[in-house]
C-alpha positions in Angstrom: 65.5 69.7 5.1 63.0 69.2 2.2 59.6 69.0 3.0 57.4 66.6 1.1 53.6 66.0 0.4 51.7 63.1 1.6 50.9 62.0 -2.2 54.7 62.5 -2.7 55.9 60.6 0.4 52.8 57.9 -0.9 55.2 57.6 -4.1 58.1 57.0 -2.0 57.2 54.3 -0.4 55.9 52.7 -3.7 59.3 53.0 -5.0 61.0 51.6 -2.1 58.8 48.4 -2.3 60.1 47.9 -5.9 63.9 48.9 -4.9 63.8 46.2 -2.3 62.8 43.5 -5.4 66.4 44.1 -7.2 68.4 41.3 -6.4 71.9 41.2 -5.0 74.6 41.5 -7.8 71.9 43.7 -10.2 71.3 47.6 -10.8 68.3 48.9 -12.3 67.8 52.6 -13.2 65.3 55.4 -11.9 63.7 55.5 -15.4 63.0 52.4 -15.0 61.3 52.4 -11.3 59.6 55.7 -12.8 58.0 53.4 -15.7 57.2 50.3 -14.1 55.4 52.8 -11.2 53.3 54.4 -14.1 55.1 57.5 -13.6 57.8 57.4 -16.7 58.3 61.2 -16.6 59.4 60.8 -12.2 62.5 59.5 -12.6 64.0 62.7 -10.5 61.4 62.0 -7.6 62.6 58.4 -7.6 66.1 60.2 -6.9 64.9 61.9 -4.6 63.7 58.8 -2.8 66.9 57.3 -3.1 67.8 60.2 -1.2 65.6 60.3 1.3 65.9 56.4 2.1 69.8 56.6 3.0 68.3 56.1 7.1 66.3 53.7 6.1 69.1 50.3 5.4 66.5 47.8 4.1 66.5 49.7 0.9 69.0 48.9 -1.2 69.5 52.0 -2.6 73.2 51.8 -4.2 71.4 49.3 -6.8 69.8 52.4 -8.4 71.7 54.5 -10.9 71.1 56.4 -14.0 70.2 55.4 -16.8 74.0 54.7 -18.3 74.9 53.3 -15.8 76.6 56.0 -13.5 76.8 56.3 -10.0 74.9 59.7 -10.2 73.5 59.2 -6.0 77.1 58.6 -4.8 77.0 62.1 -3.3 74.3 61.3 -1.1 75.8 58.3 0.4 77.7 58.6 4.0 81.3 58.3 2.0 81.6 59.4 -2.0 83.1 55.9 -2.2 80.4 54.2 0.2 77.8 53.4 -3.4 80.8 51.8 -5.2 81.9 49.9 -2.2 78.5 48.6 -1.9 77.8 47.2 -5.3 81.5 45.5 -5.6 80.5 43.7 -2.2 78.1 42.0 -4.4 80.3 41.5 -7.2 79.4 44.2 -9.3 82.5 45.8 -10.8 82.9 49.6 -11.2 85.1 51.6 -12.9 85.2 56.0 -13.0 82.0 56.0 -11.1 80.0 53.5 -14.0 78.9 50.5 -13.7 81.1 47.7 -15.8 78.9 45.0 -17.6 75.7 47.5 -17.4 73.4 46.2 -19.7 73.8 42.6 -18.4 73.6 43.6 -14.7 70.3 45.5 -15.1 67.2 44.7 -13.8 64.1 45.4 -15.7 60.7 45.7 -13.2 58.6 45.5 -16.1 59.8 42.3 -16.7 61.4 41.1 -14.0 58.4 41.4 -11.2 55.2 39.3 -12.0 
């Protein structure tokens, strides 16, 4: 098990806050959870987050993928399939592990939370 730092685990739980603002139906990227948190270069610890969040079902963490659009935290999910099922319970359709209609289904924090 990895081990993480108070100011670390601080981070986490800022990114979960935001995580828990994308609506039903939309995906947003880690990038983007990186920038709006201030920290544009922490896109990986925002993975590792998602990771670290898979106990924790009030994050919505199969609304998170890269920054094409790929199902790159599928893996860490309880099925390899579990992510996709997820998404096209709320409509959004995926095809070889990317989302379909990306740029339209994504949510922008920077713009999207006030």
């Amino acid at each position: 098990m990895t081990k993480y730092n108070s100011k670390t685990l601080d981070f986490f739980e800022r990114v979960y806050k935001v995580v828990q603002l994308i609506p039903e139906g939309r995906v947003t990227s880690y990038g983007a959870i990186a920038k709006y948190l201030g920290a544009s270069k922490s896109s990986r610890i925002v993975g590792w987050a998602m990771n670290a969040s898979h106990n924790r079902y009030e994050i919505p963490a199969h609304r998170v993928v890269n920054r094409t659009g790929m199902l790159t935290g599928k893996l860490h999910f309880p099925t390899i399939t579990m992510m996709q099922e997820l998404l096209e319970l709320e409509g959004i359709n995926v095809n070889n592990d990317k989302v379909k209609d990306f740029k339209n289904l994504f949510w922008d924090p920077s713009i999207e939370i006030l």
